[in-house]
VMD Tcl script that draws the C-alpha trace (Angstrom):
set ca {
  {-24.25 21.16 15.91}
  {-21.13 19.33 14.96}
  {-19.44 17.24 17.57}
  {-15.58 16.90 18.47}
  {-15.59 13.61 18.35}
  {-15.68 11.21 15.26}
  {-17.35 7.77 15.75}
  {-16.71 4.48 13.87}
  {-19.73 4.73 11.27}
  {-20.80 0.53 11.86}
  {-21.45 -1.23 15.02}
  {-19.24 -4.46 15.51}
  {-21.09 -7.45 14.76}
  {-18.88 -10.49 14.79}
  {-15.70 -10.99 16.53}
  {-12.62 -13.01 17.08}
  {-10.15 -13.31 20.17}
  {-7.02 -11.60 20.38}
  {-3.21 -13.43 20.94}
  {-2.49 -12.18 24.07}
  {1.18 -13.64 24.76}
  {3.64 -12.38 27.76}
  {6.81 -10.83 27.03}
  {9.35 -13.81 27.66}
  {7.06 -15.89 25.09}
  {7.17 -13.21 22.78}
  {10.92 -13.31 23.27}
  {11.22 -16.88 22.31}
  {8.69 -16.11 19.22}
  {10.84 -13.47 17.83}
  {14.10 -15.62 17.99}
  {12.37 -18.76 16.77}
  {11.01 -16.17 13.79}
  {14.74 -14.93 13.27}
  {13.51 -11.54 13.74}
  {11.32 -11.51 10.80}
  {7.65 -10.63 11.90}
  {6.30 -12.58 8.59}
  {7.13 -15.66 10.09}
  {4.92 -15.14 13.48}
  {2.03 -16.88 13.87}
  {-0.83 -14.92 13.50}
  {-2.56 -16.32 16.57}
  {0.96 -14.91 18.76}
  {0.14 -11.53 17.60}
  {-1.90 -8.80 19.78}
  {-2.59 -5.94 17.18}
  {-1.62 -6.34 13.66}
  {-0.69 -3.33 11.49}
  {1.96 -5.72 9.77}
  {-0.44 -4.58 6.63}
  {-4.15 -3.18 5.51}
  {-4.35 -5.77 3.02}
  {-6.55 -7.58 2.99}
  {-7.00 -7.41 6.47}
  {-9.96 -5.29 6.80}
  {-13.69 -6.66 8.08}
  {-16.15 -7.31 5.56}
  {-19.64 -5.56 5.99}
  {-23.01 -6.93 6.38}
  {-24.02 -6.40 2.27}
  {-20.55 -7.91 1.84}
  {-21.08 -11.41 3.18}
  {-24.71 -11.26 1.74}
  {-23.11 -11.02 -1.65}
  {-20.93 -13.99 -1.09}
  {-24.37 -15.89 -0.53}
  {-24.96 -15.03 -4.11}
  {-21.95 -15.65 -5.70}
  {-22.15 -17.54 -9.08}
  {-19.23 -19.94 -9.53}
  {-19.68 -20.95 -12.89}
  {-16.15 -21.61 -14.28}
  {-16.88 -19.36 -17.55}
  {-19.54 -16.33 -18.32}
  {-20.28 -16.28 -14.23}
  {-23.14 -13.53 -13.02}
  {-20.71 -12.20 -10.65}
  {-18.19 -11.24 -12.99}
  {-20.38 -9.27 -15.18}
  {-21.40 -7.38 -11.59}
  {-17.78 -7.32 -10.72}
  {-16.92 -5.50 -14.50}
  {-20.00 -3.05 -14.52}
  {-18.74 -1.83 -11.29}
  {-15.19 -1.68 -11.96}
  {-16.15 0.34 -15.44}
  {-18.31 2.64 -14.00}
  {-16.05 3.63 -11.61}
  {-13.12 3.91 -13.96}
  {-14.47 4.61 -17.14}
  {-12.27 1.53 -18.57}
  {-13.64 -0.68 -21.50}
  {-11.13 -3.70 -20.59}
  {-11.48 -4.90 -17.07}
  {-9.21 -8.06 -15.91}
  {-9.67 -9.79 -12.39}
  {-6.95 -11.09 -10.53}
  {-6.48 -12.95 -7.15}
  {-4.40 -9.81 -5.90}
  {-2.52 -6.52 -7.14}
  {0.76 -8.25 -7.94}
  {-0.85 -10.79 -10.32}
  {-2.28 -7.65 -12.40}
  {1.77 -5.99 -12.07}
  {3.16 -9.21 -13.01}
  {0.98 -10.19 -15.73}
  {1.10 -5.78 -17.36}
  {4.73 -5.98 -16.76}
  {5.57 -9.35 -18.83}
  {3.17 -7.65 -21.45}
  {5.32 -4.27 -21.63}
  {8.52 -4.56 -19.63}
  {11.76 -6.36 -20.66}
  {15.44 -5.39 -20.71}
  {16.26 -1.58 -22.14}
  {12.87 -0.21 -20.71}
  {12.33 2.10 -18.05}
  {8.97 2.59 -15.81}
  {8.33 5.85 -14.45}
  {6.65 6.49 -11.05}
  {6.10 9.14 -8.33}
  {6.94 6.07 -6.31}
  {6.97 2.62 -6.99}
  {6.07 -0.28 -4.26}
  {8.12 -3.18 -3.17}
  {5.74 -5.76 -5.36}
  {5.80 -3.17 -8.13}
  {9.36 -2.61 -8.16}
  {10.03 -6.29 -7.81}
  {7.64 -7.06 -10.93}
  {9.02 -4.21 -12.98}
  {12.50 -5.31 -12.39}
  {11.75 -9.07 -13.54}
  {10.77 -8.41 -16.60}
  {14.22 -6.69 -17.20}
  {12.73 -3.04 -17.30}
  {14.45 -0.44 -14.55}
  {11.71 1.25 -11.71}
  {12.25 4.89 -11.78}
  {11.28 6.99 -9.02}
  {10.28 10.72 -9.30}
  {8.63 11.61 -5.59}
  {8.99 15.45 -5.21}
  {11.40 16.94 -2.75}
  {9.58 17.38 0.40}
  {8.56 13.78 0.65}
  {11.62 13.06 2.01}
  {11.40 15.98 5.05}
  {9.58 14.01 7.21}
  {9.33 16.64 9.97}
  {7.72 19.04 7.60}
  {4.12 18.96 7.24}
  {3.20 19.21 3.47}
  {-0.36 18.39 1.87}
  {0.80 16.12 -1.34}
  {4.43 14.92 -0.65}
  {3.36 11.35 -2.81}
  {3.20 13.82 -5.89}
  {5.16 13.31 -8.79}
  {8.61 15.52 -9.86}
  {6.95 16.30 -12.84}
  {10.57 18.57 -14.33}
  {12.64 15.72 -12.87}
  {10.69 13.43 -15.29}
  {10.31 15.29 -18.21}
  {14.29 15.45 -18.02}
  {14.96 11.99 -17.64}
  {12.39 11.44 -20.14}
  {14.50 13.74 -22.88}
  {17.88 11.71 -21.50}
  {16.63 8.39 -22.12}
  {13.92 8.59 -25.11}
  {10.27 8.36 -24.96}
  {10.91 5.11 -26.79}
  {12.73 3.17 -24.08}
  {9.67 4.43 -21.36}
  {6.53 2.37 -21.68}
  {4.50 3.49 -18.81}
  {4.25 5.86 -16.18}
  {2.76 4.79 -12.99}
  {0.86 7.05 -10.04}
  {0.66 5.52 -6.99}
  {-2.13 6.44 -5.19}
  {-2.02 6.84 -2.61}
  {2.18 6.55 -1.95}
  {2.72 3.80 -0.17}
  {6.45 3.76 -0.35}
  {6.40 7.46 0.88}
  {4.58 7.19 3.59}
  {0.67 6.93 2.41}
  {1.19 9.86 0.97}
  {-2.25 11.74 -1.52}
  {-1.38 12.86 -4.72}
  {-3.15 16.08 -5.74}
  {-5.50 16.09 -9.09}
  {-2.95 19.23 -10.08}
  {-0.51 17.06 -9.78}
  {-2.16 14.09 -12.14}
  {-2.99 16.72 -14.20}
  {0.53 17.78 -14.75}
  {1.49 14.29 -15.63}
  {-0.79 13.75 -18.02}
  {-0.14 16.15 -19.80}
  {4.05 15.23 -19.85}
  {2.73 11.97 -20.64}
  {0.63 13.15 -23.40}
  {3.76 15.29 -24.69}
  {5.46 12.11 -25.21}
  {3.12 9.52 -25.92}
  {3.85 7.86 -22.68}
  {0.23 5.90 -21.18}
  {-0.11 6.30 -17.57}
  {-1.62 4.17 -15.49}
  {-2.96 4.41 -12.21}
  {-2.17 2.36 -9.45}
  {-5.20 2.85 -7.31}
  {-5.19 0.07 -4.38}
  {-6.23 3.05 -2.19}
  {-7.85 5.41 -4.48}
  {-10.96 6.31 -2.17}
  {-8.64 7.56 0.43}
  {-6.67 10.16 -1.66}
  {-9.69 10.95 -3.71}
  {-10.77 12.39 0.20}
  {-7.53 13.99 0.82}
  {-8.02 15.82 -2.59}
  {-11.43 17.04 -1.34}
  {-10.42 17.77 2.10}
  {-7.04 19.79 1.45}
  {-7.43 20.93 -2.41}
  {-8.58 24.27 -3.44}
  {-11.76 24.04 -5.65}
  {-13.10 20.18 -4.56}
  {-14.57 20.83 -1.00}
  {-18.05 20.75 -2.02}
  {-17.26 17.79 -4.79}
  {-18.24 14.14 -3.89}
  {-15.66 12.13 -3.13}
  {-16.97 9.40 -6.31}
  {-16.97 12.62 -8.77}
  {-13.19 12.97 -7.55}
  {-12.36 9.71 -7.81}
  {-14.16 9.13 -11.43}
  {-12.05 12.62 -12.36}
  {-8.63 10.98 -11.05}
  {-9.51 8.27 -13.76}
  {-10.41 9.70 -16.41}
  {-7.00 11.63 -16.48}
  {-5.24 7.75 -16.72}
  {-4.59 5.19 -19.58}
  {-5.22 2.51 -17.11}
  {-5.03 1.04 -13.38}
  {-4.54 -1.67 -11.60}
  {-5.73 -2.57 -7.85}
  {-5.31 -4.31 -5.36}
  {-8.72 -4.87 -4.27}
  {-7.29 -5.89 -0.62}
  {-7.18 -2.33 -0.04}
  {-10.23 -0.04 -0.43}
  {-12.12 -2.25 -1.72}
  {-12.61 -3.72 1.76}
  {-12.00 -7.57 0.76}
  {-9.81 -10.29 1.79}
  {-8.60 -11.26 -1.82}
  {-8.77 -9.82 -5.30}
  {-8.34 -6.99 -7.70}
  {-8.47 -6.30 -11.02}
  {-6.27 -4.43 -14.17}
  {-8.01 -2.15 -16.41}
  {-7.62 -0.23 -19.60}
  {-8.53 0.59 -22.66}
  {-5.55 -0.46 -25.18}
  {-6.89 -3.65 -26.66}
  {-3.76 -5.17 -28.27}
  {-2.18 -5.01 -24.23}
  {-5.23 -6.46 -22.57}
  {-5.25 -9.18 -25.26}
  {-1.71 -10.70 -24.33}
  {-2.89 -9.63 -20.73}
  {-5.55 -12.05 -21.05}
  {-3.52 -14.53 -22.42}
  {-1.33 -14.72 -19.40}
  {-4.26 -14.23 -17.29}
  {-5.41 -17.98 -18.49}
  {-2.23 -19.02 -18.17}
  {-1.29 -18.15 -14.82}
  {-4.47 -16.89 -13.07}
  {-7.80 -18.33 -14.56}
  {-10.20 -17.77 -17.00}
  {-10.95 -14.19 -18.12}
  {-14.46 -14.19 -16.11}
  {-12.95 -15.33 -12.97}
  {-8.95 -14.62 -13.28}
  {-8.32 -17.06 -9.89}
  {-11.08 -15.40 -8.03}
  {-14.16 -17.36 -6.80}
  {-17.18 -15.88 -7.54}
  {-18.25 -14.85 -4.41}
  {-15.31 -12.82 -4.26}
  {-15.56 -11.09 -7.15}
  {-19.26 -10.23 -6.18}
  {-17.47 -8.69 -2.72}
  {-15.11 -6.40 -4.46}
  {-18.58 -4.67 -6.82}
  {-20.11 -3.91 -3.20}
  {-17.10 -2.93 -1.38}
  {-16.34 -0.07 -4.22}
  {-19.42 1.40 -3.52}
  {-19.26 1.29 0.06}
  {-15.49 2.61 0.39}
  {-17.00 5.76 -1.45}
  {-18.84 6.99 1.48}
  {-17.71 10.21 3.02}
  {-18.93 9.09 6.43}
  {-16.95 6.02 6.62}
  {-13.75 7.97 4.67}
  {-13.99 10.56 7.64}
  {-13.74 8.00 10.20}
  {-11.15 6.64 7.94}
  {-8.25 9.29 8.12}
  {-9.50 10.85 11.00}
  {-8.11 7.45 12.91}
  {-5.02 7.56 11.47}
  {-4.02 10.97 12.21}
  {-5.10 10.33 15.53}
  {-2.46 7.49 15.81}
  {-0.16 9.96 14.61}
  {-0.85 12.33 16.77}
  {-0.44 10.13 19.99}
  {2.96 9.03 18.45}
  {4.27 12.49 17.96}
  {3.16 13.52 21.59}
  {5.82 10.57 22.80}
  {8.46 12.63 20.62}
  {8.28 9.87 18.00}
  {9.11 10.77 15.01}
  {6.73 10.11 12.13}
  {6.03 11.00 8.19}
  {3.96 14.20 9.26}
  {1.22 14.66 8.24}
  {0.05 10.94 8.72}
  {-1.03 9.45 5.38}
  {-4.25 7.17 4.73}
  {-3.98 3.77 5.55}
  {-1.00 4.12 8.42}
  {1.58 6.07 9.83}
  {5.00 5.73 9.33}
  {7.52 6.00 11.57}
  {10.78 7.53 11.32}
  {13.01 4.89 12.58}
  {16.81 6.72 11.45}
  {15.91 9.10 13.60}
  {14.12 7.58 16.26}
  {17.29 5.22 16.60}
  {20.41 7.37 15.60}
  {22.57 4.50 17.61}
  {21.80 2.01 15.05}
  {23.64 2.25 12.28}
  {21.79 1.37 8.47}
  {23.39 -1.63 7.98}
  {22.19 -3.10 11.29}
  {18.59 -2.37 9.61}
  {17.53 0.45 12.47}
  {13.58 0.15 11.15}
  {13.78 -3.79 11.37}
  {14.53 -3.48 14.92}
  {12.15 -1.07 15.86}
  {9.60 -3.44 14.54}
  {10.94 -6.09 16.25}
  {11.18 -3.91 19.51}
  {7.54 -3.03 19.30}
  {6.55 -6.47 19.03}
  {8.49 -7.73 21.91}
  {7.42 -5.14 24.18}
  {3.66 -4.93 23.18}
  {2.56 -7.93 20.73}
  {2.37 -5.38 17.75}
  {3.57 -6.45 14.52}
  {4.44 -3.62 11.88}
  {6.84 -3.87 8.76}
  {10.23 -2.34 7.80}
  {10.10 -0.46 4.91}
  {14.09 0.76 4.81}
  {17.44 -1.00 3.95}
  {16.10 -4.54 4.56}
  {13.35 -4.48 1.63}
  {14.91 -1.60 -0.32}
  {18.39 -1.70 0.29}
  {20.48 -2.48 -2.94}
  {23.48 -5.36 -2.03}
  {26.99 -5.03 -3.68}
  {28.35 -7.60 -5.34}
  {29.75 -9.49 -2.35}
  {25.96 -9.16 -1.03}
  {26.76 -6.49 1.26}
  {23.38 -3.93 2.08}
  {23.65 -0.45 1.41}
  {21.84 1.98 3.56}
  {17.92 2.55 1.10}
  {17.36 6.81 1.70}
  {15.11 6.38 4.65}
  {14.06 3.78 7.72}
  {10.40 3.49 8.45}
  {8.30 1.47 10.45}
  {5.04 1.59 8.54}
  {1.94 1.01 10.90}
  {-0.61 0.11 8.76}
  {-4.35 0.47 10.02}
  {-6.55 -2.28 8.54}
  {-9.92 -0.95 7.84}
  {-12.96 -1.78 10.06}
  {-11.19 -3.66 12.60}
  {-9.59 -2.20 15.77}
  {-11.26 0.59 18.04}
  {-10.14 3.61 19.82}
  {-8.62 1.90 22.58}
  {-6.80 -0.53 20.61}
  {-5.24 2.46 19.10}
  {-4.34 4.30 22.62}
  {-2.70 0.82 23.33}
  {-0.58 1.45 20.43}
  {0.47 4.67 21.46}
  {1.01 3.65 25.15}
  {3.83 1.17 24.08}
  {5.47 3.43 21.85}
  {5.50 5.99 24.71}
  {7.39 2.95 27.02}
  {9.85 2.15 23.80}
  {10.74 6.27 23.45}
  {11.69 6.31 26.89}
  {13.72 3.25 26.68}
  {14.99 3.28 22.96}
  {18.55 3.72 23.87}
  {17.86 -0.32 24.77}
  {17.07 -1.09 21.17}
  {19.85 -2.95 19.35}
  {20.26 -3.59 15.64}
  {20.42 -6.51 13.68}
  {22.34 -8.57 11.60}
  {21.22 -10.74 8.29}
  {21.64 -14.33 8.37}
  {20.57 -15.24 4.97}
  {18.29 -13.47 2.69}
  {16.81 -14.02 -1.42}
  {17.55 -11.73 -3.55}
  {14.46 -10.70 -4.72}
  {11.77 -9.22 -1.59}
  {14.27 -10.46 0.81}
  {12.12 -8.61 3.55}
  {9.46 -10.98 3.46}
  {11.72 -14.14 4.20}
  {14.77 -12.94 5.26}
  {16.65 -13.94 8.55}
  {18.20 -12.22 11.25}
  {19.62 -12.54 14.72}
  {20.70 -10.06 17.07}
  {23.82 -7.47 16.03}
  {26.91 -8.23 18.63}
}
mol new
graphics top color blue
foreach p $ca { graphics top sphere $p radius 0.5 }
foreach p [lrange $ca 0 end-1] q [lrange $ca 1 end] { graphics top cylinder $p $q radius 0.2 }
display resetview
């Protein structure tokens, strides 16, 4: 028989106390932050789904490997585990650790970017775009149409606009387009799979034009199990053949190993062209760390071989997505509106519509956030005008195409009732959203002004 209910597949084995604050402390937090949740103690937080990475718990196998981690500065055991895993999940000959995702995007995008170039992307990220950008190149964005209906339940909205592409491909020359990038899943979009159709599809435009693509797989486990569970013609596959099948169609990846590969720190970029991963490596000493430990120590690296295998296991991928659509579920039953269906590692939140009052340039999403951390001790993250609105030349926002509030689920870490909390105080903030007020910016960087930017209260 097969029972309703889903457990967590791991019994909790260590734990850690919660910062329980009251509201008029969190008030004074929030104002001494300037209304940006990055700059609250951790301790003065309640629930965290500021971010899954890496955030998630470590397993049992996972700490026993950092018991056997080699530090040796060059040639370390753990490395060579750390590349034999990484190539036989990916299939790649060149394998490059790095302390997180960004390193890999910063150190592939110095390699390949530069004024002139465009990247190509069913979506690109904030770190991605930021890297991209940089190095001179322009981030180009292709997510299909009915990512952007948010109401409108659709299996694959982080696929790729494949004829959108191809024309803007044929406007601006193959020449001037170095890479293509999947994001799997779409972050930007809402955690959104892409389908193995899809990937299939871009390939082959790449292929047409002699464009690499690369992969960038920080959560590749979970829409490897989205392909199985809502693609015709992979129910019966494993998710590790899927996975091993969205690779082979790619040039290259990088990850951030924060994500599914259940660690606190790392990742890794991958590939096979040599002449790239050459000046890759090059940089990679420069800025990172030898090529055998690229600023990882070694007990890391032997954390991110286990935690590949262990992310590929259907019963924990179950419990996986099944939690976050249960979030989802208990938001949308408060009338809030969310990215529907939920995506993999979090639901997003539609905060334009959730607050019509506030208008974009009083950053409605940055509120909310704020709003649900004042009320209940949650911290989430904007992802809207604050961190993609473009500013005019007299520094003025514009309003970015949509205003989420991205709860993002770390992995192994809060239970059932943590998540019913969650709802509960969304349920308290529907009925009183009409309290909500917007912000203004006090000062902000230019470049991922979201993560330091200040704010104060909109008059």
């Amino acid at each position: 028989m097969e029972w309703k209910t889903i457990i967590e597949p791991f019994k909790i084995k260590t734990v850690e106390p919660l910062g329980i604050t009251t509201r008029e402390e969190r008030q004074a937090i929030l104002a001494a932050a300037h209304y940006n949740l990055f700059n609250i103690r951790a301790e003065k937080v309640l629930i965290d789904l500021l971010t899954d990475s890496g955030t998630g718990a470590m397993s049992a196998a996972q700490w026993g490997g950092i018991m056997n981690g080699d530090e040796s500065y060059a040639g370390a055991r753990s490395y060579y585990n750390f590349e034999s895993e990484v190539k036989r999940l990916t299939g790649f000959d060149e394998i490059i650790p790095v302390h997180q995702g960004r390193a890999a995007e910063k150190i592939l995008f110095t390699v390949i970017g530069g004024k002139g170039k465009y990247i190509i992307s069913n979506s690109h990220f904030d770190t991605t775009r930021a890297n991209v950008e940089f190095s001179g190149a322009q981030a180009m964005d292709f997510p299909v149409k009915e990512a952007m209906e948010f109401d409108k339940p659709a299996p694959f909205k982080g696929n790729a606009d494949v004829a959108a592409m191809e024309k803007f491909i044929k406007e601006k020359g193959a020449a001037s387009i170095p890479l293509c990038v999947m994001t799997v899943t779409n972050n930007s979009l809402g955690g959104q799979p892409v389908s193995m159709e899809n990937l299939k599809a871009v390939q082959n435009l790449c292929r047409k034009f002699g464009i690499p693509m690369f992969l960038d797989c920080a959560r590749f486990a979970e829409n490897a199990y989205f392909i199985k569970l809502r693609e015709k013609g992979y129910a019966q596959c494993p998710v590790r053949e899927i996975a091993e099948s969205m690779f082979e169609l790619a040039d290259g990846a990088w990850m951030s190993s924060k994500k599914d590969a259940l660690v606190n720190i790392g990742g890794f970029l991958a590939m096979n062209n040599r002449d790239w991963s050459g000046k890759a490596r090059q940089l990679l000493i420069l800025t990172e760390g030898f090529s055998t430990y690229g600023g990882l120590a070694g007990r890391d690296l032997e954390a991110i071989a286990i935690g590949l295998r262990e992310v590929l296991d259907e019963n924990y991928l179950q419990y996986r997505i099944r939690s976050t659509q249960y979030l989802g579920e208990g938001l949308l039953g408060h009338g809030v509106p969310i990215i529907n269906p939920p995506g993999g590692h979090g639901v997003y939140v539609n905060a334009k519509k959730f607050l019509p009052h506030i208008k974009p340039a009083n950053f409605p999403a940055q509120a909310l956030a704020c709003a649900l951390y004042l009320e209940g001790g949650i911290r989430s993250v904007e992802i809207g005008t604050l961190m993609f609105g473009k500013r005019d030349k007299d520094g003025v926002y514009q309003a970015a195409p949509m205003e989420l509030v991205r709860l993002a689920i770390p992995r192994r870490v809060y239970t059932q009732s943590h998540i019913d909390y969650v709802i509960e105080v969304f349920g308290y903030l529907a009925a009183n959203k009409k309290n909500i007020k917007g912000l203004d910016i006090v000062e902000a960087p230019a470049i991922l002004p979201h993560f330091t930017a200040k704010l104060k209260p909109a008059k």
